[in-house]
C-alpha positions as CSV (number, residue, x, y, z in Angstrom):
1,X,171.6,139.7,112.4
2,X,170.8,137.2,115.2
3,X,168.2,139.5,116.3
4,X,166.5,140.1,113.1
5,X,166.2,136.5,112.3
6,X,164.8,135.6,116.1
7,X,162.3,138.2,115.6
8,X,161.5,137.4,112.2
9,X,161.1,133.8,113.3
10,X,158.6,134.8,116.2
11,X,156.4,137.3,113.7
12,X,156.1,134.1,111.9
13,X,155.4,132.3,114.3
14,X,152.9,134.2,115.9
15,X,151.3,134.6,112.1
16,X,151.3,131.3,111.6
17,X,149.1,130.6,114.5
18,X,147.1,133.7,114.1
19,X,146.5,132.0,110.5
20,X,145.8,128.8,111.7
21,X,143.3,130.0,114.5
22,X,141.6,131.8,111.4
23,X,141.6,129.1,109.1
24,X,139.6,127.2,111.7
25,X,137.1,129.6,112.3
26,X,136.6,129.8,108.3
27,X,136.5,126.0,108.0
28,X,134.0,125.5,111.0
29,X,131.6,127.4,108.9
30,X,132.6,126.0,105.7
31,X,132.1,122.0,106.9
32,X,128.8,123.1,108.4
33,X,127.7,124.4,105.0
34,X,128.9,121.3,103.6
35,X,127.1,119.5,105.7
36,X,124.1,120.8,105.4
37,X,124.2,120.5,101.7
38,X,125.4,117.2,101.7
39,X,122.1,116.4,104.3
40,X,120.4,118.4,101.4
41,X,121.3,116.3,98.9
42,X,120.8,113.2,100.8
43,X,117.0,114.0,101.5
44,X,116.0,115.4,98.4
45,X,114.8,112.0,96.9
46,X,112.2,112.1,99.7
47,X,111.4,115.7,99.6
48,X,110.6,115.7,95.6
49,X,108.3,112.7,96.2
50,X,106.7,113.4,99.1
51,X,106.2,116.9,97.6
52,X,104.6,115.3,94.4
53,X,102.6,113.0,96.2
54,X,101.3,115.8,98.9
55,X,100.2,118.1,95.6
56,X,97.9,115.0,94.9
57,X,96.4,114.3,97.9
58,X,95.8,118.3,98.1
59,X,93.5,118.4,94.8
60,X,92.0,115.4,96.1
61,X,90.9,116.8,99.7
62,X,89.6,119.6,97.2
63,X,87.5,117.7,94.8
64,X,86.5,115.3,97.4
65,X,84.7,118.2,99.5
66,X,83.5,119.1,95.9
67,X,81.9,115.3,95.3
68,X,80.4,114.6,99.0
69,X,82.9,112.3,100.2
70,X,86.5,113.0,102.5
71,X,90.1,112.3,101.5
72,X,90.5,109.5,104.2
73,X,87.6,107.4,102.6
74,X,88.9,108.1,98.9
75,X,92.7,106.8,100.1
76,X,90.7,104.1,101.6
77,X,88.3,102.9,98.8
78,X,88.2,99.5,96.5
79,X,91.0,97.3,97.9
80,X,92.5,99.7,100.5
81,X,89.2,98.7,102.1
82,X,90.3,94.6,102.0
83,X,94.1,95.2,103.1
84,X,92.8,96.7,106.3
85,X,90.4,94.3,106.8
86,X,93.0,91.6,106.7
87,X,95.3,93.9,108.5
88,X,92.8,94.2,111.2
89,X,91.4,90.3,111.4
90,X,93.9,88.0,108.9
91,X,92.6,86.2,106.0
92,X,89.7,84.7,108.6
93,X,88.4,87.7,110.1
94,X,87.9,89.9,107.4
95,X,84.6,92.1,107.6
96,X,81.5,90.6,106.6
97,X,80.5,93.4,104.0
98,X,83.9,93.5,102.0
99,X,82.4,91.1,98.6
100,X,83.8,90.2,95.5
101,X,83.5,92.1,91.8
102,X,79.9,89.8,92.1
103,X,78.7,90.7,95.2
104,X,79.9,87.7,96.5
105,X,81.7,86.4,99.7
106,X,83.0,83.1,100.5
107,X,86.0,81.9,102.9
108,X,88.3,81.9,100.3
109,X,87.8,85.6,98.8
110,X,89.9,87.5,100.9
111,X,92.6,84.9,99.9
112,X,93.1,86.8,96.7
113,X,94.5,90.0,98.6
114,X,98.5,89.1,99.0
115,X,99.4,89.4,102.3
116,X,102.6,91.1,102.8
117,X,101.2,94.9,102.8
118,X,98.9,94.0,105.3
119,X,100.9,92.1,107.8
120,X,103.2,95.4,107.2
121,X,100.6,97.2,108.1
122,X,99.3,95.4,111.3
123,X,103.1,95.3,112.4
124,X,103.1,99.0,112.3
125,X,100.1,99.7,114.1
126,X,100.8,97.1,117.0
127,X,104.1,98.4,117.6
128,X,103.3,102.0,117.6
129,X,99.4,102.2,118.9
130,X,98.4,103.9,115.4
131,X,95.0,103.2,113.8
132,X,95.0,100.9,110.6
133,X,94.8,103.7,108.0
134,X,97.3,105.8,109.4
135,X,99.4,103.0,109.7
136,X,98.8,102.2,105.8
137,X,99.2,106.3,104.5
138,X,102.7,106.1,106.6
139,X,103.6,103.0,104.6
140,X,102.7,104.0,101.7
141,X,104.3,107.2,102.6
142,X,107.5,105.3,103.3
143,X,107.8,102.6,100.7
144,X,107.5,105.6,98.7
145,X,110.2,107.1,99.9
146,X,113.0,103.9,99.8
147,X,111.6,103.4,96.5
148,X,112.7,106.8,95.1
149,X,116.1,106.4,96.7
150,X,116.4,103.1,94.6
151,X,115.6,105.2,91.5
152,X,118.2,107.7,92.1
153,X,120.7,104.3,91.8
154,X,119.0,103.1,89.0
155,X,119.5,106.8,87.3
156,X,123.2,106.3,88.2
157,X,124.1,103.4,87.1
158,X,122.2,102.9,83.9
159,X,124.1,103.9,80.4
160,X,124.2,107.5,80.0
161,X,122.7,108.1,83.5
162,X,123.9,110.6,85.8
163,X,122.3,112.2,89.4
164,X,120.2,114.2,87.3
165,X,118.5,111.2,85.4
166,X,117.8,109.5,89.0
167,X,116.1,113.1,89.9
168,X,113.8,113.1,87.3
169,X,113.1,110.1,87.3
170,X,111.8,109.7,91.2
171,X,109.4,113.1,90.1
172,X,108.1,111.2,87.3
173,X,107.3,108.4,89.2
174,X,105.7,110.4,91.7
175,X,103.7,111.5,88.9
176,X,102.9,108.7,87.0
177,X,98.8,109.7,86.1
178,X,97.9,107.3,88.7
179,X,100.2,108.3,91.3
180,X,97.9,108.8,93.7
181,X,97.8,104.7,94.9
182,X,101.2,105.7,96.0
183,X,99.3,107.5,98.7
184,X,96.8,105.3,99.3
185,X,96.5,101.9,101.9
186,X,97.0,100.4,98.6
187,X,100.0,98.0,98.3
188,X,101.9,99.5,95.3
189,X,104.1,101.3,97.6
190,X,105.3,98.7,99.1
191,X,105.7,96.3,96.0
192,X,107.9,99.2,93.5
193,X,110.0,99.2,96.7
194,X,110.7,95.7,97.1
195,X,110.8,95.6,93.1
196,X,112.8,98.8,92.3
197,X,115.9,97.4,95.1
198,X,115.8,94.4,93.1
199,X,116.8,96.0,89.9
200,X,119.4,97.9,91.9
201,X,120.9,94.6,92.9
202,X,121.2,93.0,89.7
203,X,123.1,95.4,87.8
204,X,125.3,95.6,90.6
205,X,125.3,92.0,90.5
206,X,124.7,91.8,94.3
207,X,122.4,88.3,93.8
208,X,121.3,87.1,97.5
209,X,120.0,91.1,97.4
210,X,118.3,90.8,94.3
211,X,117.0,87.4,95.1
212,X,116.1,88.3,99.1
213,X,114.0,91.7,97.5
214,X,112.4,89.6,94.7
215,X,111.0,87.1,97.2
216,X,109.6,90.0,99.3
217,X,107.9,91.2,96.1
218,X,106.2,87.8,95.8
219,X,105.1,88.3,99.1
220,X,103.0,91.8,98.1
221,X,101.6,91.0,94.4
222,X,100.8,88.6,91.5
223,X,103.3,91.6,89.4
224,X,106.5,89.8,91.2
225,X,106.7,87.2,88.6
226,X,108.2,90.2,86.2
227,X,110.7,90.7,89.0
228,X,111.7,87.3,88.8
229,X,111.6,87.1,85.2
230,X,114.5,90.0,84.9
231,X,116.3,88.4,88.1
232,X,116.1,84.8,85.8
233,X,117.3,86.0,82.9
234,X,120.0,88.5,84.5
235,X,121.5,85.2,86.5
236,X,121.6,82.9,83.9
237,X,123.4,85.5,81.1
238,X,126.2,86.3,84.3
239,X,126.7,82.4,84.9
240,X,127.0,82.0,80.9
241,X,129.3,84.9,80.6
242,X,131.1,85.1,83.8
243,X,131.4,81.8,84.9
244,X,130.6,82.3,88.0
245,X,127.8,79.9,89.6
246,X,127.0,79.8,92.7
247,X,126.3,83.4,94.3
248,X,124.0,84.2,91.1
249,X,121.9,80.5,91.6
250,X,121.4,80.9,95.1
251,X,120.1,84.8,94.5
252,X,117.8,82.3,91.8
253,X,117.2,79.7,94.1
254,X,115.7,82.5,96.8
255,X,113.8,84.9,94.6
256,X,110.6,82.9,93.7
257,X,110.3,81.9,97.5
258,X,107.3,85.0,97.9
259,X,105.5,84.3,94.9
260,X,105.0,80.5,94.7
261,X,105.0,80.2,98.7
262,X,102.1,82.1,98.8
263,X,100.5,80.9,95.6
264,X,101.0,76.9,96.9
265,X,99.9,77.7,100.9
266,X,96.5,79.1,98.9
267,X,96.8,75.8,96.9
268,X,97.1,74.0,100.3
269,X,93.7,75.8,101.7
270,X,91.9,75.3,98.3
271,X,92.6,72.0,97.6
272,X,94.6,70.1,100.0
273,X,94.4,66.8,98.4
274,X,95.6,68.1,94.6
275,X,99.1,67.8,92.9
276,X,101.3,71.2,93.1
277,X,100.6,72.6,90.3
278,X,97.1,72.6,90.2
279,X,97.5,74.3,93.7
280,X,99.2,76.7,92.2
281,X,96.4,77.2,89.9
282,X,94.0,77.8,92.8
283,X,94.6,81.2,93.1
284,X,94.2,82.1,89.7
285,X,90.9,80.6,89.7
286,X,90.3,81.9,92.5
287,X,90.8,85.7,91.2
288,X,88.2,84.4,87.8
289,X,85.8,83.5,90.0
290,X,85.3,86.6,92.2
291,X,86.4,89.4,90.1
292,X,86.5,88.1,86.4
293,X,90.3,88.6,85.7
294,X,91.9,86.2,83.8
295,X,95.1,85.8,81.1
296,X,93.2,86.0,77.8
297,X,96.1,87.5,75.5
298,X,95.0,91.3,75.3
299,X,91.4,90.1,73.9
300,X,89.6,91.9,76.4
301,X,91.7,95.2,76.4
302,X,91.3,95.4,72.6
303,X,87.9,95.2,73.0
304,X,87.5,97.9,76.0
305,X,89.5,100.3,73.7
306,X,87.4,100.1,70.8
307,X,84.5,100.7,72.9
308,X,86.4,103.7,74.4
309,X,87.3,105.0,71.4
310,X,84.0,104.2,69.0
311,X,81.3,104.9,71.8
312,X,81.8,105.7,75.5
313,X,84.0,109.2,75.2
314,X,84.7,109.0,78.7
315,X,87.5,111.2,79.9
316,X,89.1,108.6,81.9
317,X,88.9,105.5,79.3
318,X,90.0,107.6,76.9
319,X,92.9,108.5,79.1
320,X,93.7,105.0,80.2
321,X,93.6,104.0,76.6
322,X,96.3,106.8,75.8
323,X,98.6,105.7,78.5
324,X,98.6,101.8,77.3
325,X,99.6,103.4,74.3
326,X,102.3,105.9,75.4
327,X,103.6,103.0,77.6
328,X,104.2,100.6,74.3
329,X,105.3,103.6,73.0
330,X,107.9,103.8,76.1
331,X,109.0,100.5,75.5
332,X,110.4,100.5,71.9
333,X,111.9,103.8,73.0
334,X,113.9,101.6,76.0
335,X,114.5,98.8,73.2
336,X,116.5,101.0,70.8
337,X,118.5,102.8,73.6
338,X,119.7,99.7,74.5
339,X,118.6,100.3,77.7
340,X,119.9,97.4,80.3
341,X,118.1,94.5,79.5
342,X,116.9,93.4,83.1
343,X,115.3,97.0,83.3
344,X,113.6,96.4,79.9
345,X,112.6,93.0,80.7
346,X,111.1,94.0,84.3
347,X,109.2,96.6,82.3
348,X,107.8,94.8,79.2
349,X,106.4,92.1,82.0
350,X,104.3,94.6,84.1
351,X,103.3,96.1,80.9
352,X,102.2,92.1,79.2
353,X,100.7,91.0,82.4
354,X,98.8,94.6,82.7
355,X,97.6,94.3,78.4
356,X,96.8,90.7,78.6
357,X,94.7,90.2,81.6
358,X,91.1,90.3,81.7
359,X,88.7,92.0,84.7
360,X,88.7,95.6,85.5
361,X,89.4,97.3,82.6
362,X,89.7,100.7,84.7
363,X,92.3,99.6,87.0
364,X,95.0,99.3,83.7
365,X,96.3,102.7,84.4
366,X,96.7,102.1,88.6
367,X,98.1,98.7,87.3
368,X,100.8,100.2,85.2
369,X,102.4,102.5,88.1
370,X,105.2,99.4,89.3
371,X,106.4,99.6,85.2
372,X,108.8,102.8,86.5
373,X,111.7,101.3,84.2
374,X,109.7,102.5,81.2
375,X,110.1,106.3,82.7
376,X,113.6,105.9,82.0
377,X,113.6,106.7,78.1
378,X,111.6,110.2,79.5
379,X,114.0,111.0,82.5
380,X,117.1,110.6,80.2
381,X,115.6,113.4,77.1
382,X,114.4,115.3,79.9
383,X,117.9,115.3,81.5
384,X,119.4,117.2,78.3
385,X,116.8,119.9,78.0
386,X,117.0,123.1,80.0
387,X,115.9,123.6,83.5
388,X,113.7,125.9,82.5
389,X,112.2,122.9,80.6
390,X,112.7,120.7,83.1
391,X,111.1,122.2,85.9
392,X,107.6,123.3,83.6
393,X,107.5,119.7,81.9
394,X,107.6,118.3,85.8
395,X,105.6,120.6,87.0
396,X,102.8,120.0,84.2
397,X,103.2,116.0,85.0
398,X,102.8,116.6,89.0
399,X,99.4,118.7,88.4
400,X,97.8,116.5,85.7
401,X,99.1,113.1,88.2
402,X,97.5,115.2,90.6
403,X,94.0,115.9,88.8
404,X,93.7,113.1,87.1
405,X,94.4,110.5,90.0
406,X,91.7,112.6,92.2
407,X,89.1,112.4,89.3
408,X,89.5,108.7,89.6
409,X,88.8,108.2,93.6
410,X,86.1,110.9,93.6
411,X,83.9,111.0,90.3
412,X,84.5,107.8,88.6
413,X,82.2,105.3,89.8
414,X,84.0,102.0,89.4
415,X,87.0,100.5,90.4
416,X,90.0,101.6,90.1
């Protein structure tokens, strides 16, 4: 009996570490396959955009060959050409032969090109030895990138939102139909970055965040002021509701620090001598004077789509005209989902200040990319259709980004 149970004892025993030696050279296996997908899932934001984004910049190598011109001047064309001149010289050493919409050139022209992209840019290239424009396509490249990763928050948090939604939603981004500034030494990149963190901090009501990533927005474009209108309104519904003061007012107090700091040192250059606010008006004459673009209420887009429509039947005014429209479209979608209202808000503002401005009436579509909140409304009915659906509907969206972006650098002759 004694026996029995000692050698029962050592069998298990000697099974039980037999099992245990097994069971870590099954889980050594298993946690590296975890691992791996977990590092999967972790980098698949940045491979479906930079997968997007490398489709366009392949049918634009293609059709640029086609047109007698090469992919790096096409990524480098219209205003890519002013942020590396400032990158290169600052505000005062800008080349000679960059002019305005005129054909002008003055010493206060290049003042209408913000400057955090290409200070960015010059940071880049100084610390690692890189030329200009390869510092600005790996900018680009990587504001891309930390913007997509913001969208798969976005896609989380908002109501009804899931992984899925934040998925979709950095692919149609990617391939928004003019997508391809994303990949160009334009400072778009940089701005939906700054822009799309923002958003993330307010709904999770993280308010020096929101406020620190709005003022960096200023810093990069004019389109900041929508950021800070959504990061205004947000604030000042949580004080009303919550109670709670002071975190939200200094997130308030920081946000417009990019915007209006850049917009009064201009002032300061332009007109040294005037009251504040008409410095801060300096800029925005400055941008009539040399490229026509103005606030006129929509008059001028009204106009350019009736021409578009009655006369012209050019493929890409026709197109631009079609995405104004599928945008509004967008946004009364966003309105009756009751889709967050700082998301809607941020939206509706790059869309108004897009509709109602003035100048180039063929940069409305490149001008449009930041509005990624209005993708939302597409990435959620997209999310409940199959993936067979899915994956042709993205696929279709990534080839026409692709075309229709590469059309724009290589055979339309104006502006983009």
């Amino acid at each position: 009996m004694s026996s029995t149970s000692v050698t029962d004892l050592t069998g298990a025993a000697g099974a039980g570490r037999d099992g245990n030696s097994g069971g870590a050279h099954h889980r050594q296996p298993d946690e590296r396959r975890d691992g791996l997908r977990r590092a999967g899932f972790f980098l698949l934001p940045a491979i479906l955009f930079l997968s997007v984004r490398q489709l366009g910049v392949l049918v634009l190598s293609v059709l640029s060959g086609v047109n007698n011109t090469t992919t790096h001047d096409s990524l480098t064309a219209w205003d890519g050409q002013w942020f590396l001149g400032i990158a290169q010289g600052g505000y005062a050493g800008v080349p000679p032969g960059l002019v305005d919409a005129f054909g002008r050139r003055g010493f206060d022209t290049p003042l209408a090109f913000f400057p955090g992209y290409p200070t960015a840019v010059r940071w880049l290239a100084d610390l690692t030895g890189l030329a200009l424009p390869t510092a600005a396509f790996l900018l680009s490249g990587f504001f891309g990138v930390v913007t997509a990763y913001a969208l798969i928050k976005l896609g989380r948090m908002i109501r009804g939102g899931s992984d899925r939604v934040g998925y979709l939603l950095v692919v149609l981004f990617a391939a928004s139909p003019m997508g391809v500034v994303l990949s160009m030494a334009y400072s778009e990149s940089m701005f939906c970055a700054a822009a799309a963190w923002a958003l993330v901090f307010v709904l999770d009501r993280q308010w020096l965040a929101a406020g620190a990533c709005t003022a960096v927005a200023g810093l990069v474009r004019p389109t900041a002021a929508a950021v800070l209108l959504a990061v205004g309104v947000a604030v000042l519904l949580h004080v009303v509701r919550k109670r709670e003061v002071w975190h939200p007012l200094a997130g308030l107090l920081v946000a417009p620090v990019g915007l209006v700091g850049y917009l009064t040192w201009v002032g300061v250059q332009l007109r040294p001598h005037a009251g504040w606010f008409d410095q801060l008006q300096a800029w925005t004459d400055l941008q009539r004077r040399g490229w026509d673009s103005r606030f006129d209420w929509g008059q001028a887009t009204v106009t350019f789509a009736g021409k578009a429509l009655g006369r012209s039947g050019n493929v890409l005014e026709i197109a631009t005209i079609a995405i104004l429209v599928a945008a509004l479209v967008l946004v009364v979608i966003a309105i009756k989902q009751r889709l967050e209202l700082p998301l809607v808000l941020y939206g509706v503002g790059v869309l108004l200040m897009d509709l109602g401005s003035n100048g180039l009436m063929n940069s409305k579509a490149r001008l449009l990319v930041p509005a990624f909140t209005l993708l939302i409304p597409l990435a959620l009915a997209l999310a409940k259709r199959r993936t067979s659906t899915v994956v042709l509907t993205l696929c279709a969206a990534a080839v026409a980004s692709a075309w229709f972006g590469a059309y724009s650098l290589t055979i339309w002759q104006y502006a983009i």
